[in-house]
Residue, then its C-alpha position, 0 to 999 in steps of 0.5 A: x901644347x906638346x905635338x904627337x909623332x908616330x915613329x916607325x920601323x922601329x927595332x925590336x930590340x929598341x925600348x922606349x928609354x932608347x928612343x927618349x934618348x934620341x929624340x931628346x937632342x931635339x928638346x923636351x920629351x913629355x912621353x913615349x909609348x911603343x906599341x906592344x902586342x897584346x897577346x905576345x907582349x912583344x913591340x909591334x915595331x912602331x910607337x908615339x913620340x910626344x915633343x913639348x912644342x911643335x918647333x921640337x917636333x919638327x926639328x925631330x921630324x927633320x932630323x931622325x926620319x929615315x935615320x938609323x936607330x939601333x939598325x933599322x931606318x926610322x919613319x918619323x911623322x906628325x901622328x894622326x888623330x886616332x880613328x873611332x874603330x866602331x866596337x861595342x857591337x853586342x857580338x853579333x846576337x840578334x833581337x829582344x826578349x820575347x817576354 
């Protein structure tokens, strides 16, 4: 099973086939994903890394954390298992019917 990195600090200019292109001297990307903001579409400057094993990850790790990628240091970590952020809620409207 392949192992998730978070990458931070990217550039803004950086595409996800850039960063395909500089952890793959490290072994076998399964996927990419740079975070976008959903209202601009515009990277919000950070993404996931999926390497195919955990040795690739961590040579990944090793070697591109505090690097330069298209001019900005990168933060390259293991990801973290995404957070339950609550949500649903109602929007905030009270009580039943009165029927």
């Amino acid at each position: 099973m392949g192992k998730k990195l978070y990458v931070g600090n990217i550039s803004f200019q950086s595409t996800e086939q850039d960063l395909e292109e500089a952890f793959s001297e490290f072994g076998t990307v399964e996927s990419v994903n740079i975070i976008a903001d959903r209202d601009t579409g515009r990277s919000r400057g950070f993404g996931f890394v999926e390497m195919s094993s955990d040795e690739e990850a961590q040579n990944a790790i090793a070697e591109l954390d505090g690097k330069d990628i298209d001019g900005r240091n990168v933060k390259v970590n293991e990801a973290k298992p995404r957070e339950n952020r609550g949500g649903g809620g109602g929007g905030g409207y009270g009580g039943g019917s009165r029927w």
